[in-house]
N, CA, C and O atoms as a GROMACS GRO file, in nm:
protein
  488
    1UNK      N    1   6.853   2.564  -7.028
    1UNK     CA    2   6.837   2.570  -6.884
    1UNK      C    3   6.966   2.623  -6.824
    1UNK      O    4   7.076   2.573  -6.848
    2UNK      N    5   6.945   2.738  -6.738
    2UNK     CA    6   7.081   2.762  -6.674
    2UNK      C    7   7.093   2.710  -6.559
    2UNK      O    8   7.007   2.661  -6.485
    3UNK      N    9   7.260   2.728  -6.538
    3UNK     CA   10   7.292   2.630  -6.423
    3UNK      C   11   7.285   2.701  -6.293
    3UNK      O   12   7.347   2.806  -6.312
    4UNK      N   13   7.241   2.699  -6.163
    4UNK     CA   14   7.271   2.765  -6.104
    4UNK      C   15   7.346   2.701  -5.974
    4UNK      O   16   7.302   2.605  -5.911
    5UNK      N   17   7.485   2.781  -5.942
    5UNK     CA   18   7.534   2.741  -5.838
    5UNK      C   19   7.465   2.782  -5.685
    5UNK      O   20   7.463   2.900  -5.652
    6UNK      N   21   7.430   2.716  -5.628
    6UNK     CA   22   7.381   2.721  -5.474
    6UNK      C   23   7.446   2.619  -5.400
    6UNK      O   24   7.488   2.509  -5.434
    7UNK      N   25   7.446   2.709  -5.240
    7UNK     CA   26   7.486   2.544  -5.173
    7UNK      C   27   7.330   2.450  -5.116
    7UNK      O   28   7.209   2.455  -5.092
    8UNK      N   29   7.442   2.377  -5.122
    8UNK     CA   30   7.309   2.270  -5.039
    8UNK      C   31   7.232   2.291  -4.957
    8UNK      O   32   7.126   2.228  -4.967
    9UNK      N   33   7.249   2.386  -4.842
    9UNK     CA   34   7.170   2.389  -4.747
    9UNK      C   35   7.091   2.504  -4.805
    9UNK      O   36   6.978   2.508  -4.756
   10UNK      N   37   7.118   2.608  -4.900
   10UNK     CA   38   7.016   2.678  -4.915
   10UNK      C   39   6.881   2.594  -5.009
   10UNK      O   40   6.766   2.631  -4.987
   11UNK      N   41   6.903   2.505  -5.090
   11UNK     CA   42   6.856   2.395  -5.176
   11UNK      C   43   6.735   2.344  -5.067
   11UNK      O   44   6.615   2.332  -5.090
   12UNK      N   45   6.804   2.321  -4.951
   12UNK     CA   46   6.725   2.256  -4.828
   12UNK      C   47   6.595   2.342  -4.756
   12UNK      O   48   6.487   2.320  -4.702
   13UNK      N   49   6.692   2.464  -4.799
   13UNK     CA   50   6.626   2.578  -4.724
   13UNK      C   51   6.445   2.580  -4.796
   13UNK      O   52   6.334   2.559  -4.747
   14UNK      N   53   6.508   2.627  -4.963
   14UNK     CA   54   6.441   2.636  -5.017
   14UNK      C   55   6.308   2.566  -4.986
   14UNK      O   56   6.197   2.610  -4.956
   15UNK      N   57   6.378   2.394  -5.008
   15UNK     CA   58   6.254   2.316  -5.008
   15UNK      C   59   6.144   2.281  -4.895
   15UNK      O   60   6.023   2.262  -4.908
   16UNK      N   61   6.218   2.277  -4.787
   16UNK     CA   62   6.164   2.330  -4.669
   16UNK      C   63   6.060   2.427  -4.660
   16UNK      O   64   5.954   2.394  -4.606
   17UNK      N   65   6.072   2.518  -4.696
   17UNK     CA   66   5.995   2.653  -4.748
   17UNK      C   67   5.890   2.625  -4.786
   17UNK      O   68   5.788   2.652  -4.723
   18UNK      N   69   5.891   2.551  -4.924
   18UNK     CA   70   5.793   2.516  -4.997
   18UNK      C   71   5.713   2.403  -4.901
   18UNK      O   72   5.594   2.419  -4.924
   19UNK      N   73   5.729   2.311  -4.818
   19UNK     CA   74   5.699   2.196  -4.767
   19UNK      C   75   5.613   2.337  -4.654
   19UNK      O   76   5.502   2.374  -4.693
   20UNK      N   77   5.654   2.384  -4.563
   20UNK     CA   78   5.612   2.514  -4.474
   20UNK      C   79   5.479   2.575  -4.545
   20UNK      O   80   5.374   2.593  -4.483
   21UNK      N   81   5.498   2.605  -4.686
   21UNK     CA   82   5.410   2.720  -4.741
   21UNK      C   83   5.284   2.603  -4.783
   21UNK      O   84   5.170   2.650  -4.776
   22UNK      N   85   5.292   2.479  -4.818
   22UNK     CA   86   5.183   2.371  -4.839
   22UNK      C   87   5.153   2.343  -4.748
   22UNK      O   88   5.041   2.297  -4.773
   23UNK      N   89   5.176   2.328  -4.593
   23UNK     CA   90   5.095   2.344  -4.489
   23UNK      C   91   5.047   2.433  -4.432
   23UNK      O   92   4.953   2.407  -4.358
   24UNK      N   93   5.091   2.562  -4.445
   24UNK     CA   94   5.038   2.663  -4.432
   24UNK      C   95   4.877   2.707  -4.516
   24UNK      O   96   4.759   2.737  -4.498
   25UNK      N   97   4.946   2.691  -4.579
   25UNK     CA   98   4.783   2.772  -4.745
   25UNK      C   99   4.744   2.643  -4.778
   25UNK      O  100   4.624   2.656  -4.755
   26UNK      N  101   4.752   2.563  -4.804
   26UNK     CA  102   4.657   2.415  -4.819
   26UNK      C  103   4.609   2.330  -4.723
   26UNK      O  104   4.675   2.244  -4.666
   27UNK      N  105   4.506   2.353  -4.707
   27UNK     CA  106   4.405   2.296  -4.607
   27UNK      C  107   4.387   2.114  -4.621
   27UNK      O  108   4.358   2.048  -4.521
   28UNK      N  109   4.406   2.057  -4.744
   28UNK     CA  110   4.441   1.902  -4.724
   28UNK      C  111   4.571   1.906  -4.694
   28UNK      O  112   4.584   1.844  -4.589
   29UNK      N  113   4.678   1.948  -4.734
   29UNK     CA  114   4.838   1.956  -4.659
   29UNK      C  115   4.801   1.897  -4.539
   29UNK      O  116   4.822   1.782  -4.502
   30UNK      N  117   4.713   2.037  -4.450
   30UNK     CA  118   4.754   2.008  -4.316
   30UNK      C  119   4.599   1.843  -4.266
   30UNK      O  120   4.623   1.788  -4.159
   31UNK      N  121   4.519   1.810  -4.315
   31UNK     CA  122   4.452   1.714  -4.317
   31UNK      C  123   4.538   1.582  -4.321
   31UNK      O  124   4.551   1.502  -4.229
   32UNK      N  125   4.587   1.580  -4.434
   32UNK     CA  126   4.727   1.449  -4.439
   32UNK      C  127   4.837   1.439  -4.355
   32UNK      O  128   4.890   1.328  -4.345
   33UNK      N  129   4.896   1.561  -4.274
   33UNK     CA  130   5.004   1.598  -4.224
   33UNK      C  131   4.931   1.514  -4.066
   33UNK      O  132   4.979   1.426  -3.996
   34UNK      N  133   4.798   1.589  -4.055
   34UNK     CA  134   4.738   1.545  -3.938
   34UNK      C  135   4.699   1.419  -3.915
   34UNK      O  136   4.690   1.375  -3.801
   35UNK      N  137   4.666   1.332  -4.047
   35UNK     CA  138   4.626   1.222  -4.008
   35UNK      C  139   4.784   1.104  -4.041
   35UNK      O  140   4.787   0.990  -3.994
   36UNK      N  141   4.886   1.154  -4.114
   36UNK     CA  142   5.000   1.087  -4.103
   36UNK      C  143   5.066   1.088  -3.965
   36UNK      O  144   5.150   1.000  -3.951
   37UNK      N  145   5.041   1.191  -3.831
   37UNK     CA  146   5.052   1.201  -3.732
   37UNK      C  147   5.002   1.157  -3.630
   37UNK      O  148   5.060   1.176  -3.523
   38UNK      N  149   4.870   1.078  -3.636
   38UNK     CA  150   4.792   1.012  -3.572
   38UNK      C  151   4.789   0.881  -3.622
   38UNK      O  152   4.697   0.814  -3.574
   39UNK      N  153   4.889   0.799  -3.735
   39UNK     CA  154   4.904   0.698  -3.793
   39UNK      C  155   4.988   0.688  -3.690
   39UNK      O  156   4.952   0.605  -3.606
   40UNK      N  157   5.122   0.762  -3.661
   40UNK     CA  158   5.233   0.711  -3.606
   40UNK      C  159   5.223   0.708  -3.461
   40UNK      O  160   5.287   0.623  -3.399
   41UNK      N  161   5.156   0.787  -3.405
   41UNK     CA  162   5.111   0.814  -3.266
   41UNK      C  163   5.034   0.630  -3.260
   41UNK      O  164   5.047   0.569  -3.154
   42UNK      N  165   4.984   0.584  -3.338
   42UNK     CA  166   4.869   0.462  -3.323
   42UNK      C  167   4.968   0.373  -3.347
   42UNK      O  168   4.962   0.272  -3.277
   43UNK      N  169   5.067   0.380  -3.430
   43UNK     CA  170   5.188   0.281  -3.451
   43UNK      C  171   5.275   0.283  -3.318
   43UNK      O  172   5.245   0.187  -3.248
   44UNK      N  173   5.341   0.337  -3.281
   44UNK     CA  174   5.348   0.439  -3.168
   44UNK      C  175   5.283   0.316  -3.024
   44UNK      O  176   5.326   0.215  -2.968
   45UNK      N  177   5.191   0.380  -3.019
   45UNK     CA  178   5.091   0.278  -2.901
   45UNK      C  179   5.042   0.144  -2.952
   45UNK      O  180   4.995   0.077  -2.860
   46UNK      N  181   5.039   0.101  -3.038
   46UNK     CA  182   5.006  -0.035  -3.105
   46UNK      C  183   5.142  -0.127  -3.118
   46UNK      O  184   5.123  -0.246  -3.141
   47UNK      N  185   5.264  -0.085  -3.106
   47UNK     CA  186   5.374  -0.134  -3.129
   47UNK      C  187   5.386  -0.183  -3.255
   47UNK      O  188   5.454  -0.285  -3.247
   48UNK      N  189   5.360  -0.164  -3.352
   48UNK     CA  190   5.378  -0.219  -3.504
   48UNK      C  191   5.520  -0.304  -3.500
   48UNK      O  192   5.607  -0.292  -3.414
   49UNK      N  193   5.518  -0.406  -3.630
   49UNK     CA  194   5.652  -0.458  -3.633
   49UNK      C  195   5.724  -0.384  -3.740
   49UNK      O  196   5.643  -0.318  -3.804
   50UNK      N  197   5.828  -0.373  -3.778
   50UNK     CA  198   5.988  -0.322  -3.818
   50UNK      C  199   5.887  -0.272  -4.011
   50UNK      O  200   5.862  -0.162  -4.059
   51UNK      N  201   5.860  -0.409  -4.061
   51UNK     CA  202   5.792  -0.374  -4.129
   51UNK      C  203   5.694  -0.323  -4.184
   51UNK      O  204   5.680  -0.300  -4.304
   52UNK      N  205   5.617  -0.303  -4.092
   52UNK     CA  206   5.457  -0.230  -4.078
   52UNK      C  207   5.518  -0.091  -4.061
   52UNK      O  208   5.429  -0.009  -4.080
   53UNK      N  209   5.584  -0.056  -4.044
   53UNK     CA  210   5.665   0.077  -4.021
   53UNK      C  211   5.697   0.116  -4.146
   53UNK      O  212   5.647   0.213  -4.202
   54UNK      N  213   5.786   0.037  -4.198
   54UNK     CA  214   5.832   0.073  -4.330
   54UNK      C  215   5.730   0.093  -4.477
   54UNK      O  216   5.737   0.180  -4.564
   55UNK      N  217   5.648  -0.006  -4.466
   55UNK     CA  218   5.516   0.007  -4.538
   55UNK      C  219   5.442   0.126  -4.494
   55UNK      O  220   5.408   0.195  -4.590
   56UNK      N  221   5.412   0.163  -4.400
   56UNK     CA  222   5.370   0.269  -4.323
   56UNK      C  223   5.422   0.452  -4.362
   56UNK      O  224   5.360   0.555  -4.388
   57UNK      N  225   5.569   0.415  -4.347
   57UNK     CA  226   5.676   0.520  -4.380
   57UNK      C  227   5.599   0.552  -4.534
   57UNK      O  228   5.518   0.641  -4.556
   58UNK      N  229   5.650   0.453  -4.632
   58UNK     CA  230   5.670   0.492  -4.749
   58UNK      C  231   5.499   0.536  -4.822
   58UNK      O  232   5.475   0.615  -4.913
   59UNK      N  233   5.385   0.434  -4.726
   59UNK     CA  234   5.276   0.479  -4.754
   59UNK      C  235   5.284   0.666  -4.726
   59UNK      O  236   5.266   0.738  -4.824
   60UNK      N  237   5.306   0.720  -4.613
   60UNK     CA  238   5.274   0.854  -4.616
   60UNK      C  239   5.342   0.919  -4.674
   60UNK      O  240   5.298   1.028  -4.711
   61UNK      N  241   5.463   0.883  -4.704
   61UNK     CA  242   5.569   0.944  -4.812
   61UNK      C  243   5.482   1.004  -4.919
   61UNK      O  244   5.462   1.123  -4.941
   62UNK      N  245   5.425   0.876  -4.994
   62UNK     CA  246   5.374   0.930  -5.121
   62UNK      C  247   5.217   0.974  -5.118
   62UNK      O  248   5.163   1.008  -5.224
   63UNK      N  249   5.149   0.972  -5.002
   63UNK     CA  250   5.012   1.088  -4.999
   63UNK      C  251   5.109   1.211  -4.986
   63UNK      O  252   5.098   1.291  -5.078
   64UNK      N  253   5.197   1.240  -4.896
   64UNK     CA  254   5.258   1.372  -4.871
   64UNK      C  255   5.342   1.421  -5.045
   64UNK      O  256   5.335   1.532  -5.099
   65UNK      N  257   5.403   1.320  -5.088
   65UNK     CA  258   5.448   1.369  -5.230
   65UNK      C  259   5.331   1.388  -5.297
   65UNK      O  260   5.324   1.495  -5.358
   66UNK      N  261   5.260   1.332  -5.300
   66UNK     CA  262   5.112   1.343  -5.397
   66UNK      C  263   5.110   1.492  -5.384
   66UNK      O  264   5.165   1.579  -5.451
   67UNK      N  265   4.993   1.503  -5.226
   67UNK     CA  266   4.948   1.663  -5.218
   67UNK      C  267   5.088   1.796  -5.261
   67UNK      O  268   5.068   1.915  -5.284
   68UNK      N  269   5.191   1.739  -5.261
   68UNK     CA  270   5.305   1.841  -5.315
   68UNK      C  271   5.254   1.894  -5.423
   68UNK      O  272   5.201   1.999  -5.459
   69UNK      N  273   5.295   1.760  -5.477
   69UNK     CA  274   5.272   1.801  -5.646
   69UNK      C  275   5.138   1.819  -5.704
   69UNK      O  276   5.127   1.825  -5.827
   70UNK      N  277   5.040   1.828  -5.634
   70UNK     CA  278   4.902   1.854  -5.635
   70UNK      C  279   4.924   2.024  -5.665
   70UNK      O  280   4.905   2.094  -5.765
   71UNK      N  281   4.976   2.054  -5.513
   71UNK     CA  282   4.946   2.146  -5.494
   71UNK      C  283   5.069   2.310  -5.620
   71UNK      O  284   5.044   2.418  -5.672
   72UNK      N  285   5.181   2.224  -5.605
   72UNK     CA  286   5.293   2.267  -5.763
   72UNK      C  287   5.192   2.297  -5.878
   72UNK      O  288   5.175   2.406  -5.934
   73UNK      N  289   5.123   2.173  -5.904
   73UNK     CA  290   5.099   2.218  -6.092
   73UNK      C  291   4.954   2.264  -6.022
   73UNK      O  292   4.890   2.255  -6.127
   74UNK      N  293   4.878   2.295  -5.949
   74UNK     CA  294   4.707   2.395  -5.924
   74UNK      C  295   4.802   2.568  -5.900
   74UNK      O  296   4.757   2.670  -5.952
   75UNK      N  297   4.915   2.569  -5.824
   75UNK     CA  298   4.948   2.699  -5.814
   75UNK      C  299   5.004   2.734  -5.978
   75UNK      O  300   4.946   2.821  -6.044
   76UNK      N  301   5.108   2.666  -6.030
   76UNK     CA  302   5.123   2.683  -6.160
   76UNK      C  303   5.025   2.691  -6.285
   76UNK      O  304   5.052   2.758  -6.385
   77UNK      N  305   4.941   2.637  -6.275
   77UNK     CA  306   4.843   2.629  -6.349
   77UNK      C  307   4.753   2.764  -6.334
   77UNK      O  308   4.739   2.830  -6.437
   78UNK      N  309   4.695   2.806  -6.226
   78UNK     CA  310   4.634   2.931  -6.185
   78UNK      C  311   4.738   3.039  -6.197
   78UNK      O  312   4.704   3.154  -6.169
   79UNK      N  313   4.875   3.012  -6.239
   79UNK     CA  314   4.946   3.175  -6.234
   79UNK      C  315   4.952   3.121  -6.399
   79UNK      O  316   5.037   3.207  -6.426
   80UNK      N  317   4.938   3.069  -6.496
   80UNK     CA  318   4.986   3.061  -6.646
   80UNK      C  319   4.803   3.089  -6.682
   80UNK      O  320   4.789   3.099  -6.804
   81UNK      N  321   4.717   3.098  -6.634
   81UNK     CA  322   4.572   3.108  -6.726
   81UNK      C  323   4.478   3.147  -6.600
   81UNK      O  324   4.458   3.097  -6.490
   82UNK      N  325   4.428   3.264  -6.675
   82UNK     CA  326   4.340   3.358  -6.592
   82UNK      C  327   4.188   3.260  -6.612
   82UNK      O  328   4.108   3.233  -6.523
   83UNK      N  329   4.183   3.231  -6.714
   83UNK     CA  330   4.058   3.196  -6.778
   83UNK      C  331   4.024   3.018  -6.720
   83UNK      O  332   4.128   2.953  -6.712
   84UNK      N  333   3.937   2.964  -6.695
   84UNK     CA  334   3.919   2.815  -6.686
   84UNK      C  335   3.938   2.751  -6.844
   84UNK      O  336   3.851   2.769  -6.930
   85UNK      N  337   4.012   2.706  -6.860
   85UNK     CA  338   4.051   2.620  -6.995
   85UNK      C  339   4.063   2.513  -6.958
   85UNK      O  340   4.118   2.478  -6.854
   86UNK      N  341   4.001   2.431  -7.059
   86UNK     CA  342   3.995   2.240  -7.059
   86UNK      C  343   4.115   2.170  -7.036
   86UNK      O  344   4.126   2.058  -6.985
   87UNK      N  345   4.217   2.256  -7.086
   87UNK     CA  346   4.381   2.188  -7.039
   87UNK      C  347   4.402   2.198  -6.916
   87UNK      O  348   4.470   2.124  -6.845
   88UNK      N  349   4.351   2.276  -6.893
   88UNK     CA  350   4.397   2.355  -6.748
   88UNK      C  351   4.316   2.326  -6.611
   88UNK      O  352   4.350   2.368  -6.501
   89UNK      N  353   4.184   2.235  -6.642
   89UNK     CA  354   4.096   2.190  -6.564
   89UNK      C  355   4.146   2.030  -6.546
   89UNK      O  356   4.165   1.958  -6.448
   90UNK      N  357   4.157   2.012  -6.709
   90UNK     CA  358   4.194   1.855  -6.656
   90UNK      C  359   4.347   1.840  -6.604
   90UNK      O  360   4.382   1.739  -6.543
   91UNK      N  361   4.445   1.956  -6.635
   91UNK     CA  362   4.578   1.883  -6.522
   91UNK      C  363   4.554   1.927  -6.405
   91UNK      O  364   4.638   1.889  -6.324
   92UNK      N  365   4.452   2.010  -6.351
   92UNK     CA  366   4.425   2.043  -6.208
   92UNK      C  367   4.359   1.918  -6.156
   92UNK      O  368   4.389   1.898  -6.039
   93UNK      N  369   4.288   1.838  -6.203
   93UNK     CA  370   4.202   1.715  -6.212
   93UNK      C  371   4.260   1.601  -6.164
   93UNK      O  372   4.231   1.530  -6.068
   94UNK      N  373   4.386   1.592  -6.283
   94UNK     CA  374   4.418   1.496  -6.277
   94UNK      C  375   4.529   1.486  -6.177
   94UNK      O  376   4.570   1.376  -6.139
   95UNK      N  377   4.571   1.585  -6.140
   95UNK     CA  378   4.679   1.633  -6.004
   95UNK      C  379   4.617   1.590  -5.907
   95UNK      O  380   4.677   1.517  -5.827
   96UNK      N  381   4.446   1.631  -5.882
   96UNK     CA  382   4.407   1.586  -5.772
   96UNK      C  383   4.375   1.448  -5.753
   96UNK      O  384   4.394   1.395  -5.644
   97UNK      N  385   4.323   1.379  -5.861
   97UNK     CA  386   4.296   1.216  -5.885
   97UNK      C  387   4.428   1.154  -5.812
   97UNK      O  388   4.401   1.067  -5.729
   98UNK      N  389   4.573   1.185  -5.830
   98UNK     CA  390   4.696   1.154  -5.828
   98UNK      C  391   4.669   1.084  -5.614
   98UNK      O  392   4.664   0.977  -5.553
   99UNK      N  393   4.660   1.251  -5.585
   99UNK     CA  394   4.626   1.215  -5.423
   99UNK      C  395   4.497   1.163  -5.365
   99UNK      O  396   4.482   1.167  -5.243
  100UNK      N  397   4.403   1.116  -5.444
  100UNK     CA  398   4.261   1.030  -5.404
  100UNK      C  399   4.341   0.915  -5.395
  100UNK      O  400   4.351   0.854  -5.288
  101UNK      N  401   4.409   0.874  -5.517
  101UNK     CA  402   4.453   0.732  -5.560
  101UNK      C  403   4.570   0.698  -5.435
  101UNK      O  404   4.566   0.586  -5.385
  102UNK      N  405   4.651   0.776  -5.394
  102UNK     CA  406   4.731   0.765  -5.301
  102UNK      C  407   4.684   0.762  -5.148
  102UNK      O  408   4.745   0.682  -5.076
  103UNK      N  409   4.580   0.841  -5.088
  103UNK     CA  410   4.486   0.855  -5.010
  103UNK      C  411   4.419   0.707  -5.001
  103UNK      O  412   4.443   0.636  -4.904
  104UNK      N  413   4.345   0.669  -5.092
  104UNK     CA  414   4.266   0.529  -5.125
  104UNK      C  415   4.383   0.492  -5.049
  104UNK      O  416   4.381   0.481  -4.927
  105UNK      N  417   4.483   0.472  -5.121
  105UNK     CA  418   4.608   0.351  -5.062
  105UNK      C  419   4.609   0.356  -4.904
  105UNK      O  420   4.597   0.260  -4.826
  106UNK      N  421   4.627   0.492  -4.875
  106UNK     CA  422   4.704   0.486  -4.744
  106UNK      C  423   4.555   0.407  -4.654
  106UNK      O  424   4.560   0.308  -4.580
  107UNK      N  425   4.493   0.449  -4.673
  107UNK     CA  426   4.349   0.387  -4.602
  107UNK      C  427   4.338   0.287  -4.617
  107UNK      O  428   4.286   0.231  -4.520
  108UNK      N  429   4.374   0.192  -4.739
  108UNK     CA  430   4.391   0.050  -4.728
  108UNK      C  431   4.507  -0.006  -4.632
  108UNK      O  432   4.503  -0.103  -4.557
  109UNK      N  433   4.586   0.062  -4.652
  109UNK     CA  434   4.727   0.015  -4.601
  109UNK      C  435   4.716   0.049  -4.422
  109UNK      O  436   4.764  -0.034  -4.345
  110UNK      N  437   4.662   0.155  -4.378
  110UNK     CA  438   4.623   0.127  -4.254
  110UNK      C  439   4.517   0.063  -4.197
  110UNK      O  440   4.521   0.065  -4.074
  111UNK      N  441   4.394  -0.012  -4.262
  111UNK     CA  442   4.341  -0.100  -4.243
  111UNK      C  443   4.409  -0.254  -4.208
  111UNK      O  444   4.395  -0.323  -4.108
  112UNK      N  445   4.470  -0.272  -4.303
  112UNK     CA  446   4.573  -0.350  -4.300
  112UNK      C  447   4.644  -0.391  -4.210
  112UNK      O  448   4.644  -0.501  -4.154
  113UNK      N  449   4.728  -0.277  -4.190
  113UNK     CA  450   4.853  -0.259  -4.074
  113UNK      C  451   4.773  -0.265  -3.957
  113UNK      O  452   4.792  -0.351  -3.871
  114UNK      N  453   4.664  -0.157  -3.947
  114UNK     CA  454   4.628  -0.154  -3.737
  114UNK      C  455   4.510  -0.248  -3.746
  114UNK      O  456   4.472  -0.248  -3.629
  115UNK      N  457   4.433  -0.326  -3.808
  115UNK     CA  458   4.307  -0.419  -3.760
  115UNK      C  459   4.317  -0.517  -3.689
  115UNK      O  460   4.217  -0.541  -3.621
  116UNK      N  461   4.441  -0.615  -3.675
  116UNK     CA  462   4.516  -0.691  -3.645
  116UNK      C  463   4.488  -0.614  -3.511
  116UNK      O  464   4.399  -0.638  -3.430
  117UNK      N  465   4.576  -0.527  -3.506
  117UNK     CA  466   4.608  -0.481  -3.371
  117UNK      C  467   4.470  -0.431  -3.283
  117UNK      O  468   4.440  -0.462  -3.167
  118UNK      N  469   4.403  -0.352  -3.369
  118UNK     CA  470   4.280  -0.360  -3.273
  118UNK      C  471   4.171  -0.411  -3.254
  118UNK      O  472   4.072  -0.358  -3.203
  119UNK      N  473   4.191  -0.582  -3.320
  119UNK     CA  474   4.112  -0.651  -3.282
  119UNK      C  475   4.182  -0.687  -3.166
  119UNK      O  476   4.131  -0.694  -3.054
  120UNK      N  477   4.280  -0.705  -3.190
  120UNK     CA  478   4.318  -0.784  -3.064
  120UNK      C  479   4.278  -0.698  -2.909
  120UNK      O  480   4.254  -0.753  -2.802
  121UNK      N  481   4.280  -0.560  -2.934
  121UNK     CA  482   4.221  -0.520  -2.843
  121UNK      C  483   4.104  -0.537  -2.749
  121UNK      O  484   4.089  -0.534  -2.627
  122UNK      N  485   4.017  -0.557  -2.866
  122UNK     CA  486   3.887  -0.588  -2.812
  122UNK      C  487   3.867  -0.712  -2.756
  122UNK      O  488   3.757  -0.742  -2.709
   0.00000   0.00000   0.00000
């Protein structure tokens, strides 16, 4: 592996980029992006406590890391094999299973967090 010197902010740049280009061309990107935005907008107007935040935080953290790396090994995978191959179906597969399983979560975890709150509404 070679080393390569960069500075940091281009490192930033980079990744940024990549975070830009998965909301751009991936259509669940921007689905998760949208509904992690309407979590906080509801946290937001619901007043959550300190911790419901933090549970909250780290819940969308990892749907948003999920669809990353979803979306890393389906572009990698489609530029290394022209052909549909069984290797190559099941790590596209199992990339996507990765963000159901994380998805599942976050939907539990905002059940959780806002029911409280909008029962009390009613």
């Amino acid at each position: 592996m070679r080393y390569h010197k960069r500075s940091f902010a281009r490192s930033v740049g980079f990744a940024l980029r990549g975070i830009y280009d998965a909301v751009k061309y991936e259509y669940h990107m921007r689905v998760h992006v949208s509904i992690a935005g309407a979590a906080v907008l509801a946290g937001i107007f619901l007043e959550i406590e300190h911790a419901e935040w933090m549970y909250m935080s780290i819940t969308i953290t990892l749907v948003l890391f999920a669809e990353l790396m979803n979306t890393a090994i389906e572009s990698y995978v489609d530029l290394a094999t022209e052909e549909i191959e069984e290797e190559a179906r099941i790590a596209k597969d199992v990339a996507a299973g990765a963000v159901l399983v994380t998805s599942l979560h976050a939907l539990i975890a905002g059940l959780i967090i806002f029911s409280p709150y909008l029962l009390e509404l009613l």
